[in-house]
OpenMM code with the backbone's topology and positions (N, CA, C; nanometers):
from openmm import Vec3, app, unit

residues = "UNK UNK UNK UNK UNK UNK UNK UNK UNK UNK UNK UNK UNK UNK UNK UNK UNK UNK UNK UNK UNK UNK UNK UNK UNK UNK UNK UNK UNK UNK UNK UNK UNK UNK UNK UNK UNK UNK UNK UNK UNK UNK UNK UNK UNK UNK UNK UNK UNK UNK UNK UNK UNK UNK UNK".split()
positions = [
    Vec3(6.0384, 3.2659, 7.2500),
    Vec3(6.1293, 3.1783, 7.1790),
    Vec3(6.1203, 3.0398, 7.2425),
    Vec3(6.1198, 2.9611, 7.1478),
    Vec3(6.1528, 2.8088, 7.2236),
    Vec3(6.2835, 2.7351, 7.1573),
    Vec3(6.2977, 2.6379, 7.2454),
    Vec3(6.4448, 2.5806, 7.2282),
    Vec3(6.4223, 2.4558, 7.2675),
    Vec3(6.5118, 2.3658, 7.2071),
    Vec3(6.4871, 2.2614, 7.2333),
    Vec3(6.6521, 2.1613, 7.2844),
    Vec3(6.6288, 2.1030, 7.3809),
    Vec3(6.7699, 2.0483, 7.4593),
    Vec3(6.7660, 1.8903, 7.4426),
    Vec3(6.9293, 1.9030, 7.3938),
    Vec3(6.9082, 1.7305, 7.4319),
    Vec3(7.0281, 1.6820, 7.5222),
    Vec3(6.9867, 1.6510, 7.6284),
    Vec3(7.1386, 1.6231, 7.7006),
    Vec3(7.1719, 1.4776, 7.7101),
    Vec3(7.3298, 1.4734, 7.7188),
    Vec3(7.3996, 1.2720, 7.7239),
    Vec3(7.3924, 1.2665, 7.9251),
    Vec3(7.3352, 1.1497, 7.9646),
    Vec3(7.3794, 1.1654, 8.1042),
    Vec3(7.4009, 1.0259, 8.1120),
    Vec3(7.4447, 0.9927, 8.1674),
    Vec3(7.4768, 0.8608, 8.2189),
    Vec3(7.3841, 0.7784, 8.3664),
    Vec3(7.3406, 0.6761, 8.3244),
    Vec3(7.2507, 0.6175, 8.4118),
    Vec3(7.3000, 0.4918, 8.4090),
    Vec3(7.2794, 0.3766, 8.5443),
    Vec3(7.3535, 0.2495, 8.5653),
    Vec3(7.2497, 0.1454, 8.4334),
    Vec3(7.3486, 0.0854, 8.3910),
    Vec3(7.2880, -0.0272, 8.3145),
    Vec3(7.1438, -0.0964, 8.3491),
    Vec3(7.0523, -0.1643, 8.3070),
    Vec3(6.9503, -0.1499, 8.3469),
    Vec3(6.8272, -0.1083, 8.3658),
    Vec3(6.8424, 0.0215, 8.3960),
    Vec3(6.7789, 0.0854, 8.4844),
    Vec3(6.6298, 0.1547, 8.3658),
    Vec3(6.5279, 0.1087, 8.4139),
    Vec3(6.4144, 0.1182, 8.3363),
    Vec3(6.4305, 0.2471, 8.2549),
    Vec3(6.2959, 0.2593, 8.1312),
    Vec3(6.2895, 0.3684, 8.0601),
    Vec3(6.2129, 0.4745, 8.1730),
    Vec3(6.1196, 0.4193, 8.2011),
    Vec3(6.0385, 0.4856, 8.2619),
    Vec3(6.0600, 0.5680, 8.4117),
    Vec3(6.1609, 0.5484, 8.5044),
    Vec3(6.2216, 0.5744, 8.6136),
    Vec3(6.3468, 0.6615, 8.5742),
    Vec3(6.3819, 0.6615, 8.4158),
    Vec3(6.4686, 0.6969, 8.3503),
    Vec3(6.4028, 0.8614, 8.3570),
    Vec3(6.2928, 0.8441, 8.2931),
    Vec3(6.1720, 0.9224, 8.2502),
    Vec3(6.1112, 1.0766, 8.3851),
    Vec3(6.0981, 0.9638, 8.5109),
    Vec3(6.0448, 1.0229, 8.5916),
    Vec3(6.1564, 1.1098, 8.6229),
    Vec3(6.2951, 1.0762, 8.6134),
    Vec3(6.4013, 1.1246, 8.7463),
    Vec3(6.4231, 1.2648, 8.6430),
    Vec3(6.3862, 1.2483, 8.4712),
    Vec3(6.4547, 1.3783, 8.4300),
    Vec3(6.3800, 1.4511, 8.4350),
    Vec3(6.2315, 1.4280, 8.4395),
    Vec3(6.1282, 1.5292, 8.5054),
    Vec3(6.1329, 1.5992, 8.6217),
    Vec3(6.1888, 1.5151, 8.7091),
    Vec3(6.1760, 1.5660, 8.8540),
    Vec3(6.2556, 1.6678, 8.8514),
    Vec3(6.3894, 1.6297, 8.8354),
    Vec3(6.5356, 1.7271, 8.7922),
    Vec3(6.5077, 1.7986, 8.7222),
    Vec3(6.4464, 1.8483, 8.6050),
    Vec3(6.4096, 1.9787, 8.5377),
    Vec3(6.2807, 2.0301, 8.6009),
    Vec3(6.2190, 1.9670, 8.6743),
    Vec3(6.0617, 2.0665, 8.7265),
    Vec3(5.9569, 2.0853, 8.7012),
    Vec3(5.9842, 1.9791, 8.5460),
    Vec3(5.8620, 1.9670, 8.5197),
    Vec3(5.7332, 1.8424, 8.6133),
    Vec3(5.7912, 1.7926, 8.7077),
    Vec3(5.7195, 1.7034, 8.8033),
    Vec3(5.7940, 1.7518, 8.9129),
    Vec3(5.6497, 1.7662, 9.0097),
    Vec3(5.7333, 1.7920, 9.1387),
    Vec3(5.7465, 1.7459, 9.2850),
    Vec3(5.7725, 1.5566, 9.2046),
    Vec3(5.7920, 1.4570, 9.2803),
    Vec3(5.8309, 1.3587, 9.2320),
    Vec3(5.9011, 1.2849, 9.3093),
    Vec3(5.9537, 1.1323, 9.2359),
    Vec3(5.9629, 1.0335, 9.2986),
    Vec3(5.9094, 0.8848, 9.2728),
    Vec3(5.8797, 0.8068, 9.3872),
    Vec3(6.0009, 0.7531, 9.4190),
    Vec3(6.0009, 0.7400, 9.5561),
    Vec3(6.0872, 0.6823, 9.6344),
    Vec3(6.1595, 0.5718, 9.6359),
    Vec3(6.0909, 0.4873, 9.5879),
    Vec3(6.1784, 0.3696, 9.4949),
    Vec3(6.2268, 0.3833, 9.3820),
    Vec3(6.2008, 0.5046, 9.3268),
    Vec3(6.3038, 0.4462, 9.1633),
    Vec3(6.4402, 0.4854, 9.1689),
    Vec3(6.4847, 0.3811, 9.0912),
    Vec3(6.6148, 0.3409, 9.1427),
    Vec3(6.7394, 0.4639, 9.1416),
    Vec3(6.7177, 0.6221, 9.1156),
    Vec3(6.7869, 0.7402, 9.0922),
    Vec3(6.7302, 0.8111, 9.1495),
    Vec3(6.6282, 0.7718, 9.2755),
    Vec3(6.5769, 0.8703, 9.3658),
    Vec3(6.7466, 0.9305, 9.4359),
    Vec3(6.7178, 1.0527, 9.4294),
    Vec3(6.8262, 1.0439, 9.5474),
    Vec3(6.9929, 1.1012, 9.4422),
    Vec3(6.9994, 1.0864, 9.3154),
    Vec3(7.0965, 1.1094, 9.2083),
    Vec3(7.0474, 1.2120, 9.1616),
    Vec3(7.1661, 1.3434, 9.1247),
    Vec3(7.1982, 1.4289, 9.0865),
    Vec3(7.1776, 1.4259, 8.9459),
    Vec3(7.1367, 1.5339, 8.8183),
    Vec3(7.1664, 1.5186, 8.6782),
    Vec3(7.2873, 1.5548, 8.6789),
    Vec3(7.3647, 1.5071, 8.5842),
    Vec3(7.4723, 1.5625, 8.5705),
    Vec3(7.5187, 1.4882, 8.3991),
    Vec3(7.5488, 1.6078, 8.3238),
    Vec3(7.5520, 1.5935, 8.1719),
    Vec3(7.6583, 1.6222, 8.1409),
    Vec3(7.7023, 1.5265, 8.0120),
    Vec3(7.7810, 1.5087, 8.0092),
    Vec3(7.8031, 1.6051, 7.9171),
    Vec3(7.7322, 1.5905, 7.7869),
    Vec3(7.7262, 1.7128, 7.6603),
    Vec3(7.5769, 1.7350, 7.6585),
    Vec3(7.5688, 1.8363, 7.6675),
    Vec3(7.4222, 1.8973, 7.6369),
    Vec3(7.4350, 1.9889, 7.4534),
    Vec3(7.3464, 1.9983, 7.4031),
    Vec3(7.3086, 2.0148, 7.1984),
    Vec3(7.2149, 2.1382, 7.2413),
    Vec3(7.1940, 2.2499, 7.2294),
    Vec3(7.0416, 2.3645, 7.2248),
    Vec3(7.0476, 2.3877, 7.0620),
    Vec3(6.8997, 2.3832, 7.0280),
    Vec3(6.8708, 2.4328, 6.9001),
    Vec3(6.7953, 2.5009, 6.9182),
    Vec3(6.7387, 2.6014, 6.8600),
    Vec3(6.6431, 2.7549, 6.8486),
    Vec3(6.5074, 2.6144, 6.7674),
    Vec3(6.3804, 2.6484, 6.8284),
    Vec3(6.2873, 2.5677, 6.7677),
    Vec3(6.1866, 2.7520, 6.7213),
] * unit.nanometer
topology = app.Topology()
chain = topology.addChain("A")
for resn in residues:
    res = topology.addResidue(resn, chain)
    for name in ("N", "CA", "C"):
        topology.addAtom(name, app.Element.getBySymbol(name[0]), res)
């Protein structure tokens, strides 16, 4: 089965797409590293409302 997620999280104003990108990779596992400078190295996910649909 696959499923598909979309979660709301909150990130500081700003803050690139792409560093946006890396940190929700890192946090789900799908990468299993994140560079040290981007600016949510170091921040927790934390959602606010998460949506699952059956794909």
């Amino acid at each position: 089965m696959r499923v598909e997620i979309t979660a709301i999280v909150e990130v500081p104003d700003g803050t690139p797409i792409d560093a946006i990108e890396e940190w929700v990779e890192f946090e789900l596992g799908t990468k299993g590293a994140m560079s040290s400078d981007n600016p949510l190295a170091g921040e927790s996910m934390a959602c606010i409302r998460v949506d699952i649909s059956q794909r």
